[in-house]
N, C-alpha and C positions, 0 to 999 in steps of 0.2 A: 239642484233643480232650477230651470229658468223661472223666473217672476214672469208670470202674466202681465201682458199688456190692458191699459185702460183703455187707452186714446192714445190711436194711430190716424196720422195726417200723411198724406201725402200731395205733393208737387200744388196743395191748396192757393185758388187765387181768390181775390172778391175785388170788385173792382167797383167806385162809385163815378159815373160818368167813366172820362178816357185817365181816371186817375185810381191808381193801382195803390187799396190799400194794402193788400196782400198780395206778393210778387208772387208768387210758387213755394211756400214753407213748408217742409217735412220734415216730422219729427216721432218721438214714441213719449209714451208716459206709462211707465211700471205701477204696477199692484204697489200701493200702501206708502207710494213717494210725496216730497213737496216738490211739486215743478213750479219754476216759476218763468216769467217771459219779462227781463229786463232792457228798457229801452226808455226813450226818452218822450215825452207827450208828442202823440200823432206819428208814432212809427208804426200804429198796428196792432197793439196789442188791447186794447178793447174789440175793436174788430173780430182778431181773431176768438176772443170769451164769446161773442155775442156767434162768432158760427159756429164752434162747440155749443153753443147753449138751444140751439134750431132757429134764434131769433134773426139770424140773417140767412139765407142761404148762401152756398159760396158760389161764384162766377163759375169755378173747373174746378178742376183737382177731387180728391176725398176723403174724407174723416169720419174715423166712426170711434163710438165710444162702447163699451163693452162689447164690441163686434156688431153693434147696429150704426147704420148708414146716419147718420144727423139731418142728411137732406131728402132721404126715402122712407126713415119709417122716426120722424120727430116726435110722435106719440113717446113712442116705448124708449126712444131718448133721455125724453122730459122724466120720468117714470122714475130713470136711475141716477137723477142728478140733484144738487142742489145748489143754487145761484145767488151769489152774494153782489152786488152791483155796486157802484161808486155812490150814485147817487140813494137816499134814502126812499124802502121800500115798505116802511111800517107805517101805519096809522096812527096819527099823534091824537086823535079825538078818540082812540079806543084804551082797553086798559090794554097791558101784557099779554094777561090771560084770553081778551079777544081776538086780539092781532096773531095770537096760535090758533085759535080755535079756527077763525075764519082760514087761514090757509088750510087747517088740515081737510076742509070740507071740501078745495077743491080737489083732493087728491081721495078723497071718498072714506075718508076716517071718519066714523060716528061714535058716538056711548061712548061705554065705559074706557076702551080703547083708545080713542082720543083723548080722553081726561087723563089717564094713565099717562100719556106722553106728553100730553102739554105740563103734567106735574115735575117729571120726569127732567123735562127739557128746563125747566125755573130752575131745577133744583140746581142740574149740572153747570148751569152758565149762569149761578149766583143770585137770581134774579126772583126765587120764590116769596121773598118778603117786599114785591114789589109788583105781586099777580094785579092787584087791583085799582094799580098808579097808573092815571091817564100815560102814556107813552109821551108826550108834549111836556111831561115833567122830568123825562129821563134827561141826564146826559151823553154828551155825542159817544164816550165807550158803553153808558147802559146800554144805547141805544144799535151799538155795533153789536155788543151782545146778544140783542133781542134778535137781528136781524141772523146772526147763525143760527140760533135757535128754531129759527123760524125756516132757513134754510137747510135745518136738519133734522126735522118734525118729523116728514117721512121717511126717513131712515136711508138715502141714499147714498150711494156707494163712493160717489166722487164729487167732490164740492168745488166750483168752479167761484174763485170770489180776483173782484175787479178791485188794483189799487185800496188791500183790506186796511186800512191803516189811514187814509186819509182825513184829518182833522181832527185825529185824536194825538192828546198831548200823550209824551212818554212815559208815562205810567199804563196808561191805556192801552198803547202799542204793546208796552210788554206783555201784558196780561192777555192780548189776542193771543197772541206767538205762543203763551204756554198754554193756551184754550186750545190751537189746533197741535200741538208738541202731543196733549194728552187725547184728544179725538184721535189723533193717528193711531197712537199707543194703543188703544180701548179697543177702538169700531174697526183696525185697518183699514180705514180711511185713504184715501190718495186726493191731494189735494191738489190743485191747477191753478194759480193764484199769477195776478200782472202787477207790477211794480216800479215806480222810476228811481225808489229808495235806492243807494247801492248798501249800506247797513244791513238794512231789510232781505234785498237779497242773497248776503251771506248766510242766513240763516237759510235756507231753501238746498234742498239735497243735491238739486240739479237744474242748471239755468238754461234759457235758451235768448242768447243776448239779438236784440230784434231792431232795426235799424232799417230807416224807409221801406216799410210792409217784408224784408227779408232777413232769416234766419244767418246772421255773419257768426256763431260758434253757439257749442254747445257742450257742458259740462257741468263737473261739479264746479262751486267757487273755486277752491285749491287746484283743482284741473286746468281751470279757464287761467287764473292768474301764474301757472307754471309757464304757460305760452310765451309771458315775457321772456323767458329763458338768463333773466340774471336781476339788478338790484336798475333803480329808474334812477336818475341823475338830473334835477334841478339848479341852473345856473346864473344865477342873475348878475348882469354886465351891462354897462352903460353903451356899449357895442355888441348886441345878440349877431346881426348879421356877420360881424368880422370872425366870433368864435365859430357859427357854425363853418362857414370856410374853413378855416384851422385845422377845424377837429377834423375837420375831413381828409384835408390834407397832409397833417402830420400823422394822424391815430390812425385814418380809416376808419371815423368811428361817423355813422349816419346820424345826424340830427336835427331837430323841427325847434322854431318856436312856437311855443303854444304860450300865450297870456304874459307876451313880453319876457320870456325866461326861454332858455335854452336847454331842451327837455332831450335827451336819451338813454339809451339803457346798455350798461356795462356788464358781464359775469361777477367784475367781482368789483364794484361800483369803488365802494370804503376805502381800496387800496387804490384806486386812479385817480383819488380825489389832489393828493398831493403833487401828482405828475401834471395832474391841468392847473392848480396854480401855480405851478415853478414854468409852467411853459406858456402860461396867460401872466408876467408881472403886473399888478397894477390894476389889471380887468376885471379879474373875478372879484365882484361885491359879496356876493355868498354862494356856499353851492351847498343844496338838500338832497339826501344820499336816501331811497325809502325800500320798501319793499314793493313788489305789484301788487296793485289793487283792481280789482273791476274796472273803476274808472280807467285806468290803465291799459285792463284790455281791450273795453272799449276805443280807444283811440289808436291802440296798436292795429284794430280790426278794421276800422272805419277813417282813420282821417281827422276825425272830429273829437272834438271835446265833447264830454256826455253833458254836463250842466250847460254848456255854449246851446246842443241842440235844444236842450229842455226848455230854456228861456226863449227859442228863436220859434219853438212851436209853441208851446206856452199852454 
């Protein structure tokens, strides 16, 4: 049986001024998945959460989410979504228990029903012996806590959260990761989540790696990093330019510096390592034999180092 789609995009642009955050991306998200959209700061991928979310419209293109348009009927959008943002959306002068209450009232939850859920909601994300602690007492995981909580009060279908993990230390992180592991489990839940982590991103069912407002690959991790098609080859020499020449010329073998090393990728790496020091004497300082990694694909995809773009947008 096919899995239903959540969120279909197609050929989507947004553009601020004559600069294109979003080139044209299309893509799908399946019933009860973690998609995630890995790319480096100011490729797009907040952007594109804020035009799934009806907070931007997009320039063209279209996207809908349960089969409703996000830019023709944003009511009934908002309705089945829940939105976790980067920046903090809770109330540090209320308690717990208000900062639920008051969301649920915009969504038109009253009485006993709303108490039911904001009890509900404490229980599930840990936080019930903590109803009546100003929110300005929590810390930055209580407080990422609160903030799904809050974005799951109404019970929607699909939870859209921006870089969920930022400024929580690793303990925190992990206890998100097994918060949405067991909301999927429970609620079948589908989750649409943005990320520069590449850690982070292994954990997610299926990536859409996003690079200047454009989708450059899409897959599972294991999918995306099979692309390399063999093992990455790290070579450090006091002459990169002369080896790349070399390789080229005796091997046939294409390769870049990337970070002052002499970076390509072999089928069967571990066994070519001893043919490029017997045919580089003297040159080769070391050579690092790995497996692919995201980062990996990233640069296989684009050109670029993924932490190079990250720091250069910042």
């Amino acid at each position: 049986m096919t899995t239903p789609l959540v969120v279909e995009a197609r050929d989507l642009k947004r553009f601020y001024g004559d600069r294109a955050a979003l080139a044209g991306v299309s893509f799908d998200v399946r019933a009860g998945e973690i998609f995630g959209f890995l790319g480096p700061n100011g490729g797009g991928k907040t952007t594109l959460l804020r035009v799934l979310a009806t907070l931007l419209p997009p320039s063209s293109g279209s996207a809908t989410v349960f089969g409703l348009d996000v830019a023709r009927d944003p009511n009934a959008v908002r309705r089945r979504i829940g939105v976790v943002f980067q920046s903090k959306h809770v109330d540090g002068k209320l308690t717990a228990a208000e900062n639920l209450r008051h969301h649920g009232h915009l969504y038109g939850l009253r009485g006993g029903e709303l108490t039911d859920r904001i009890q509900q909601s404490l229980t599930r994300f840990g936080l019930l012996d903590r109803a009546k602690d100003l929110v300005e007492t929590f810390s930055g995981g209580l407080r990422r806590r609160l903030e799904l909580a809050k974005g799951l009060l109404h019970q929607p279908g699909l939870l859209l959260l921006d870089e969920p993990t930022t400024g929580l230390d690793p303990g925190a992180r992990r206890d998100l990761w097994d918060y949405l592991g067991r909301l999927r489990g429970q609620d079948n839940l589908t989750v649409v989540l943005s990320t520069h982590l590449l850690d982070e991103a292994e954990r997610c069912d299926r990536l859409a790696i996003l690079h200047q407002g454009q989708i450059v690959s899409t897959g599972s991790p294991d999918a995306l990093k099979s692309e390399i098609g063999g093992e990455v080859i790290l070579v450090e020499t006091p002459d990169p330019d002369l080896i790349l020449a070399q390789l080229k010329q005796r091997f046939a073998v294409e390769a870049a510096v990337v970070g002052g090393k002499v970076r390509f990728e072999h089928a069967r790496g571990h066994e070519f390592i001893p043919q490029l020091v017997e045919a580089f004497p003297g040159e080769i300082q070391s050579a690092m034999v790995s497996k692919p990694t995201l980062e990996d694909v990233f640069l296989h995809r684009t050109g670029h180092q993924f932490w190079e773009e990250t720091a250069l947008r910042g």
